[in-house]
N, C-alpha and C positions, 0 to 999 in steps of 0.2 A: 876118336876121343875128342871131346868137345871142352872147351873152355873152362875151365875151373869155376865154381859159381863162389861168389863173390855174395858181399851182405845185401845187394841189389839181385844175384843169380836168379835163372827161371825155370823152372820146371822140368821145359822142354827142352832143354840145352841136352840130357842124358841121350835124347833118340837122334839130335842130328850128327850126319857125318860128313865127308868128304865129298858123296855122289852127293846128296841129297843139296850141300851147299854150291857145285857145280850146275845142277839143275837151275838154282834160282840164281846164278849170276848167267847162264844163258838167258831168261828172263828177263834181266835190267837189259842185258846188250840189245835185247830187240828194240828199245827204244832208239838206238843211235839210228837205225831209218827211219822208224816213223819220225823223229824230230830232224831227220837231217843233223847231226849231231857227229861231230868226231869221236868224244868221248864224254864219259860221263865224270865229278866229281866229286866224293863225298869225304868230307872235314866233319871228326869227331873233338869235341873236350875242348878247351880254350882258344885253342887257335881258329876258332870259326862260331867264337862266343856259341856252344853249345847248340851249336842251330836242332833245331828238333826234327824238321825232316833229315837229315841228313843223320841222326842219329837211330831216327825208324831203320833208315835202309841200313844203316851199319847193325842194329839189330836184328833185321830179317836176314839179312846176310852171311856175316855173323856168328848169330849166335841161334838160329832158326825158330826167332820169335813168327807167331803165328796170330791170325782172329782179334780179338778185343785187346790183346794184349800188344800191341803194335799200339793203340795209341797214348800209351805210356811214353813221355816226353822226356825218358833219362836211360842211359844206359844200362843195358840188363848186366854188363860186367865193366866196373870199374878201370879195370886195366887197360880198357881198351878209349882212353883220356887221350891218348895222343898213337891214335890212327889216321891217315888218308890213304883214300883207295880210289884209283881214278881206271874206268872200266873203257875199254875202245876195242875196234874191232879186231884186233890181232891176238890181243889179251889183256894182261892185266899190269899196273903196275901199285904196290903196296907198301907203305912207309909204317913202320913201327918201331917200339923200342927191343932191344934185346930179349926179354922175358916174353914178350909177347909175341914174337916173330915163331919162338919154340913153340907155343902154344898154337899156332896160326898152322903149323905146318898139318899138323892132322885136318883141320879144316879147309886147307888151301890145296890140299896136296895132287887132286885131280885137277884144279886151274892149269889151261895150255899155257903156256908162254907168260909166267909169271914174274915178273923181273919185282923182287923185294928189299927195298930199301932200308939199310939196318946200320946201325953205327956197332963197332966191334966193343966189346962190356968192359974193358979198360977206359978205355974212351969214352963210353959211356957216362960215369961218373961223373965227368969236368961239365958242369953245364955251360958254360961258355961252348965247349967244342961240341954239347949238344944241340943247343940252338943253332950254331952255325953250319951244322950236317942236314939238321930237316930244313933248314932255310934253301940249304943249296940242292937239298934232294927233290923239295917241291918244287921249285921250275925248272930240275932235270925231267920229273915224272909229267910235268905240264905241256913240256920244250915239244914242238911239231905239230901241235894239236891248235888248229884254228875256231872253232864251234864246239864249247864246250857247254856240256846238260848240268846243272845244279839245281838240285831240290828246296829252289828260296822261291814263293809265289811273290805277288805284288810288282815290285822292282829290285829284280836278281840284283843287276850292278852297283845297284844302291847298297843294296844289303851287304853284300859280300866285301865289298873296298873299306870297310869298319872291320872285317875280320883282321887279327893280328896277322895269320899266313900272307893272307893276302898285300897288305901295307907294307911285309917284308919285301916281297915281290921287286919293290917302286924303287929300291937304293942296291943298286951294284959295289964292285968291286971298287968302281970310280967315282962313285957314288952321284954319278948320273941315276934321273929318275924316269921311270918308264911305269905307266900303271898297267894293274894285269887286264882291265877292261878295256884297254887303248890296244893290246896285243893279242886279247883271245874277244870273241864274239859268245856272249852269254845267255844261254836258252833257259829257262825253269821245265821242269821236267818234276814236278809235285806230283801233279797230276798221271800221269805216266806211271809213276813207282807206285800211288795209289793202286792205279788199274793192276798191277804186277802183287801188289799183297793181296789182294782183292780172290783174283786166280789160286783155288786150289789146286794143292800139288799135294804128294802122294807123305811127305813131314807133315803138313796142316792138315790132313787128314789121321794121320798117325794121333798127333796130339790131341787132334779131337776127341779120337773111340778108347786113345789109351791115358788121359790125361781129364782132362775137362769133363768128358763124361762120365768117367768113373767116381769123379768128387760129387759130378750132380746125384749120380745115383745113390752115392755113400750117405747121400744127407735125404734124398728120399724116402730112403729103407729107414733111416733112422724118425723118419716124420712118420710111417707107419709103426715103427717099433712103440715110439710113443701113443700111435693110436691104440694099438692091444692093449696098452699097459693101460688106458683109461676105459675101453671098451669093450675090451679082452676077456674077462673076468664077470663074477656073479657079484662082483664090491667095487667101488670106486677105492685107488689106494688111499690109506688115511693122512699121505701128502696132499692128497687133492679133495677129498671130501669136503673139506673147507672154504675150497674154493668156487668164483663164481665161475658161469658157464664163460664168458669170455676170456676168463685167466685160462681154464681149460683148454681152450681151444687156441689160445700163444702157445701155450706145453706145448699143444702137439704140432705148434707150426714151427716152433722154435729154429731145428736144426738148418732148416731151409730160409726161414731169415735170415739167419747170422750166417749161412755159406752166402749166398747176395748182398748182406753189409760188406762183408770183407772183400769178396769182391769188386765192388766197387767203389772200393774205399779212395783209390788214388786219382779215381776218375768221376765227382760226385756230380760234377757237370754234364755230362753223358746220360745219364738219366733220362732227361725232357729231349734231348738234344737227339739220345738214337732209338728213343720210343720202351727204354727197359725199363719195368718198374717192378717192386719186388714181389715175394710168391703171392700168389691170391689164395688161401686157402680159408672155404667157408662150408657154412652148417644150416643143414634143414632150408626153412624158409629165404635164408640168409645169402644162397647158392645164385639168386636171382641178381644182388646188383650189390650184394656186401651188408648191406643195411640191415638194421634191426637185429633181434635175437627171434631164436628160435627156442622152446623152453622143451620140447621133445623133441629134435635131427632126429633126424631116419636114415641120414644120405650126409657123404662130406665132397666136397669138389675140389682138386688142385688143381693150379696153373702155376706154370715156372718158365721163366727163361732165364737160362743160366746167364752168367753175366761177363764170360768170359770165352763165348763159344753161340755159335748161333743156337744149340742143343735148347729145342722147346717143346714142352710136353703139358699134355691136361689128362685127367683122369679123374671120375667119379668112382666113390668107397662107400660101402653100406655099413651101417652103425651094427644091426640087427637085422634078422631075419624076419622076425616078428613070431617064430616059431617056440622058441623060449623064451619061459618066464623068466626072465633076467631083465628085470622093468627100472633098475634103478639106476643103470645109467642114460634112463631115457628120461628122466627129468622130474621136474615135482609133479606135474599131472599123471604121470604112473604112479609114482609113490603112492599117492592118495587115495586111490583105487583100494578096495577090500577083495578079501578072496574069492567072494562069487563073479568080481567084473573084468576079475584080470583074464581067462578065456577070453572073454569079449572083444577086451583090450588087443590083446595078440592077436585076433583073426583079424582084429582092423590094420595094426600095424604090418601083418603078412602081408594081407592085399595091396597097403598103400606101396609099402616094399618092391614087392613083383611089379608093382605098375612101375616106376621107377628102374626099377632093372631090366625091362623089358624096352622104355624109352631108350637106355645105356645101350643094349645092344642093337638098337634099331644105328644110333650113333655112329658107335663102332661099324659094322659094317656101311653104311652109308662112307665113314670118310675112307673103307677101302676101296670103295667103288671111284671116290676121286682121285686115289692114287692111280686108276688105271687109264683115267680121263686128266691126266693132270692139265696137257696142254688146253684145255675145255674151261677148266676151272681156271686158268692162270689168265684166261684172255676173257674172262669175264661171261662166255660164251654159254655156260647153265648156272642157274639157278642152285643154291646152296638145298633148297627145298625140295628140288625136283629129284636130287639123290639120296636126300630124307625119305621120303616118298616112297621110292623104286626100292629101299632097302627095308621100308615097314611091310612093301608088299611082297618081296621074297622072303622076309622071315616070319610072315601071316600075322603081322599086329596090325588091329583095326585103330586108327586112328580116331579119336572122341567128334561125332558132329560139330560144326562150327569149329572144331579147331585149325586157326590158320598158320600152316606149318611154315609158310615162309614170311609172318609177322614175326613168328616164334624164336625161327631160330637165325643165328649168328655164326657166320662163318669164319674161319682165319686161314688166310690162302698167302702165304709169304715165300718169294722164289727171291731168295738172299745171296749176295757174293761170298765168297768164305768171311771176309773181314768184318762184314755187318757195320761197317760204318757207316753203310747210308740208310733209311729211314729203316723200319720194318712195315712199311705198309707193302699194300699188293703192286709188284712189279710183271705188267706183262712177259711173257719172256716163250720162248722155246725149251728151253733146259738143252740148249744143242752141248752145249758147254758144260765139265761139272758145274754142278751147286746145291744147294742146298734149300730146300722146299719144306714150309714149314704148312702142314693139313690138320685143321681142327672144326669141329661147332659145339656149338653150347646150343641147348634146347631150353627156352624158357617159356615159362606161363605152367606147367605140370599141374594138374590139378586133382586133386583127392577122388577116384572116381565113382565113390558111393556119393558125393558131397560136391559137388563144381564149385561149393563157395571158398573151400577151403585150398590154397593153392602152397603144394608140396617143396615147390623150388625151382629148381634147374637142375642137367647132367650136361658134362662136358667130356668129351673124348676129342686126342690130337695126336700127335706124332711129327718128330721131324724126319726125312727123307732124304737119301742121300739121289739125286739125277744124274744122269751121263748121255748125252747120246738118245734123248727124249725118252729114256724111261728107267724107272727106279730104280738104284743096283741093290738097293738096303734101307731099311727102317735104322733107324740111329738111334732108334729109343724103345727099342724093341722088350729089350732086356726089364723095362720098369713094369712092375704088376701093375697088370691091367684090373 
């Protein structure tokens, strides 16, 4: 049973438990060797003026925040204002208020050697005898400990001797002063607890396939729901008859917007900063670089990265077959057509169609072919083209004279830590370790192939991929119509 969610609660707080929070405090402790470290300390809420790392780990720890949602700089539950939790290797020691220690115990309840520091609820109420219990309990929970890890970069002792806790520290009983940087040796270990949210575990996994991806998909489905509704049919609705082709084409991008606004609503900085920007969703000619209109699509193209999950996905959708006369949602150059030109019309839209669905599937399999070559493609070692290629010549499409398949096309090759906070460009890697591998290309230049002058767009196919152990356990985006 996990934390009660609060008007700041998160999502994820329903799937973690007790194992799942003992797994990630074995985690932080590995850092006391690599830094040489007795222990570690993390100060939530005023008394350590809200420090933000030190509220990530009290969130990953916690309350089993996960991915993008870690760099949220405020507490995922209120209550927990006045927590410290100092980790060393024996075990743990934890300072809270009464309501919260109850609450604690389901998520603390597999920690060895837990000693929790709690004032009894009578007591509680006097804040005078408040403050003087967590004053004396923090440098009982501190007392023996010579090299302690704090998640402040820059200058830890600097930072920290302005925390309230800590200035309590400096005035005894005798009111002799002792500072706590004079008595403990101060390491930053930012870094470190990075690498540790970074590291999927089997909660940030959970949250991913049962959480973050099920929203991405919800808002997916719903961006094709509104594509039938405009494209579905022998009538445009007479909501949208009115409107232009760009309004159009918002409708149908709509759902997947606004899930990427909101998501990145509390983090608009992030944006440039870890390379997300919002759905690309375009039409006909337009497929190629966003620009211009297209007055008959034939073809729509999405791209998404969710914004709260590494979960990234492309897919190319056909407007029409070109098989039915259903000419009127193809634009005012169908409309205008009389009834002897519309066959015409259709055999040409078929063909351009087929050509186009025929590049989509060359796609597709070509980035199956990288999934089985990951470690190839992640060290830069083939060409984006060369599995273009191999996969136009196992599915028998002849490729147009002069077309240069690897001016053409654009690959996305991204081997991400769970947390994605560092760029999304291409990161050499093994995949010895989970992670998470994002395989896509886009194919541009497509050209009308009764007409070379006329050029139809681009198609895009991608997937994200879950790695272990150099080879994929699972597509993580499987589920989205291809």
């Amino acid at each position: 049973m996990a934390l009660a969610s609060g008007p700041k609660g998160n999502f994820d707080e329903a799937l973690y438990d007790a194992a799942q929070s003992n797994l990630r405090l074995a985690r932080i402790r590995e850092i006391l060797s690599k830094k040489n470290c007795d222990a570690i300390l993390l100060v939530t809420g005023v008394d350590s003026h809200s420090s933000v790392q030190s509220t990530k780990a009290i969130n990953y720890l916690l309350l089993g925040h996960s991915g993008h949602v870690l760099r949220q700089d405020s507490l995922g539950d209120e209550d927990l204002e006045e927590v410290m939790v100092l980790v060393h290797k024996g075990g743990v020691r934890l300072y809270s208020t009464p309501p919260v220690a109850r609450k604690l115990n389901a998520i603390t309840a597999a920690w060895a050697n837990c000693e929790v520091f709690v004032l009894d609820e009578k007591s509680h109420r006097d804040q005078d005898v408040f403050e003087d219990h967590k004053v004396a309990a923090f440098k009982e929970m501190v007392q023996g400990f010579e090299t302690i890890g704090i998640p402040e970069s820059g200058d830890p002792r600097r930072t920290i001797e302005k925390w309230p806790i800590i200035q309590s520290y400096a005035v005894d009983e005798q009111g002799t002063r002792k500072f706590f940087t004079m008595s403990h040796k101060i390491i930053d270990v930012t870094h470190e607890l990075s690498d540790v949210y970074s590291s999927l575990d089997l909660h940030g996994f959970s949250t991913m396939m049962l959480t973050s991806l099920e929203l991405f998909k919800r808002h997916w489905t719903t961006t094709l729901v509104n594509l039938d509704a405009v494209y579905g049919g022998t009538k445009l609705s007479p909501l949208l008859a009115s409107k232009s082709l760009r309004e159009i084409q918002d409708f149908i991008a709509e759902p997947l917007t606004t899930y990427f606004t909101y998501g990145t609503l509390r983090n608009p900085d992030a944006l440039p900063q870890f390379g997300l920007h919002g759905p690309r969703v375009w039409f006909g000619a337009q497929t190629a670089d966003g620009t211009g209109e297209d007055a008959a699509p034939l073809h729509m193209t999405v791209t998404m990265q969710d914004p709260q999950s590494p979960v990234w996905c492309a897919r190319t959708y056909f407007l029409t077959t070109g098989h039915v006369p259903n000419l009127e949602p193809l634009g005012p150059a169908a409309r205008a057509l009389d009834d002897s030109e519309v066959a015409k019309y259709a055999a040409t839209v078929a063909g351009n169609v087929h050509w186009l669905m025929a590049h989509y599937l060359m796609l597709a399999e070509a980035v199956a072919l990288m999934k089985e070559d990951v470690q190839a493609v992640l060290a830069g070692g083939s060409t984006a083209g060369a599995y273009v290629r191999k996969a136009a010549a196992q599915l028998g499409i002849l490729l147009p004279k002069g077309f240069e398949v690897d001016a053409q096309v654009e690959a996305t090759t991204r081997q991400l830590d769970f947390s994605a906070f560092h760029t999304f460009d291409p990161t050499p890697g093994e995949c010895s370790a989970a992670c998470v591998v994002q395989l896509g290309l886009k194919l541009n230049g497509i050209r009308n192939p009764d007409n070379s002058s006329r050029v139809l767009g681009a198609v895009t196919y991608g997937d994200t991929f879950l790695y272990a152990g150099g080879r994929a356990l699972c597509c993580v985006t499987e589920g989205l119509a291809p």
